[in-house]
N, C-alpha and C positions, 0 to 999 in steps of 0.2 A: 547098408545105410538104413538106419530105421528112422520114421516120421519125424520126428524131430529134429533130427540132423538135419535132415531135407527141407524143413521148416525156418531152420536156421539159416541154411543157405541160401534160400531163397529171403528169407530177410534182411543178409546181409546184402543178399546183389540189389534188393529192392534198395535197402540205405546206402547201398553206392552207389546206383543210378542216380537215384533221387541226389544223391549229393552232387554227382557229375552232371545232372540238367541243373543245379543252383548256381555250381562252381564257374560252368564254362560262360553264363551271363554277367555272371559280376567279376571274369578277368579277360576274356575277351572283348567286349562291348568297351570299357575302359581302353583297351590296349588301340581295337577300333578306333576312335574316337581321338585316341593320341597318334595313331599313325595318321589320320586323316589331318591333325592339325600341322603334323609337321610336315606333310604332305603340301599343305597353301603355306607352312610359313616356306619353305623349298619353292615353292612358282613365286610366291615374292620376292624372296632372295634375286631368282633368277632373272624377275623384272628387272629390279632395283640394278642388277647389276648389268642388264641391258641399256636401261636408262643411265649409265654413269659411264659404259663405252661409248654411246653415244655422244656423251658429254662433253667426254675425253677430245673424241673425232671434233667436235663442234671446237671446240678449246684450241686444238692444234690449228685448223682451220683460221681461226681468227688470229691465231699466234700468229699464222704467214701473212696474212692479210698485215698487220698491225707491222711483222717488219720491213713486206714492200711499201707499206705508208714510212715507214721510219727513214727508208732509205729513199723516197722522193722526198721525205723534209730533210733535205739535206742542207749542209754549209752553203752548196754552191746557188740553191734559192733565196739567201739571204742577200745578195747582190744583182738581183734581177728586178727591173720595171715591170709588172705586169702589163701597162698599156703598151709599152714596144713591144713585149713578147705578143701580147691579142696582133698586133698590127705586123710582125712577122710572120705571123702564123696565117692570115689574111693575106699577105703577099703571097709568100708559099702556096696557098690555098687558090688564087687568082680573085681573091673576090677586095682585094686594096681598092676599088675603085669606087664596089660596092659599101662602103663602111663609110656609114654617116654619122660614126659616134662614137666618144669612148667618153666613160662618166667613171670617176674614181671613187669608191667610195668608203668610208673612213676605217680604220683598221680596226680590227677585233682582235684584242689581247688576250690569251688564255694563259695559263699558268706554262704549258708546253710549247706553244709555237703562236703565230699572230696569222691574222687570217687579211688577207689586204684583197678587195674585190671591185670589181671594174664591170662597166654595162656595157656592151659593143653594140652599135646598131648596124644592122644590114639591112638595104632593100634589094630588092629583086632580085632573090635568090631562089635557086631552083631545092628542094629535095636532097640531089647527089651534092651540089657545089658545099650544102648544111652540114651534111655527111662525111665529108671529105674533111670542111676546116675542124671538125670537131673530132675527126680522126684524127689529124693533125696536130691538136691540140692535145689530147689525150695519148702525142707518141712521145709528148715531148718528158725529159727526167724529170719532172718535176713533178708537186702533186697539187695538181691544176681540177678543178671539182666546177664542173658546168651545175650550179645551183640554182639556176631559174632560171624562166624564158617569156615571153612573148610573142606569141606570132600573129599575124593579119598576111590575110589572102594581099595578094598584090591588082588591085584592079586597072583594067585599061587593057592595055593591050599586049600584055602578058599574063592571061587566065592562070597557068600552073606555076607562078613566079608568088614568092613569100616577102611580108618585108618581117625581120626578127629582133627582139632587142634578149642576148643574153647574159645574164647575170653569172659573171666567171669569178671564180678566187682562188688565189693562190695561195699557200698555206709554210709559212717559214719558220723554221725554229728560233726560240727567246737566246 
């Protein structure tokens, strides 16, 4: 090999290095840059479809809820008093004697069902005897929603005794 050949070779390796440090930044750097995007659009994805199993879970969840509500607004609620029912349920409970009240109060019409609600007063009730009629309440088929309350200590001579007025409804289909 005489000088020139050697001259050439080494110039071609020089313009092929040279080429090969230009080539490998402007197609790797790009290729980078695209695997890195598809890389978070992929952990998005993966969110997204986290948050839409959840979704799902959440969705099913209220499905059940919405058909044990569907099935205590039943037929057989449309023929129920809710003041007798409070005041069976007060018997059951032991506390009939303690019920100083039943206030009826006017119906709420919704497109699905009507909502008919009742005040029950109670004095001198303990804690467990609250507990019990509202378990009570809450066993019976029907979809009975204890919506507000009132309580005052009971003074005199029963210190841990309540007196309560609760705000109950009963919920019927149209």
């Amino acid at each position: 090999m005489n000088l020139n050949d050697r001259k050439t070779v080494i110039a071609i390796g020089v313009v092929m290095f040279s080429l090969l440090i230009l080539i490998i930044p402007l197609t790797i750097t790009p290729a980078k840059k695209k695997i890195n995007l598809l890389d978070k659009k992929i952990a998005a994805k993966k969110s997204a479809l986290e948050e839409m199993s959840e979704l799902k879970r959440e969705y099913d969840d209220i499905i059940a809820v919405t058909k044990t509500m569907e099935r205590k607004v039943s037929k057989l609620a449309k023929n129920v008093a809710l003041p007798s029912l409070l005041e069976n349920v007060a018997k059951q409970s032991n506390l009939k004697n303690k019920m100083t009240g039943l206030k009826t109060h006017e119906t709420i019409k919704n497109k699905n069902f009507n909502e008919d609600g009742v005040e029950i007063s109670l004095r001198e009730v303990s804690i467990d005897e609250l507990i019990g009629f509202i378990f009570n309440l809450e066993s019976l088929p029907y979809m009975i929603k204890v919506k507000g309350f009132k309580i005052k200590t009971a003074y005199g001579n029963a210190p841990k005794l309540i007196n309560l007025t609760l705000l109950v409804s009963l919920f019927t289909p149209n």
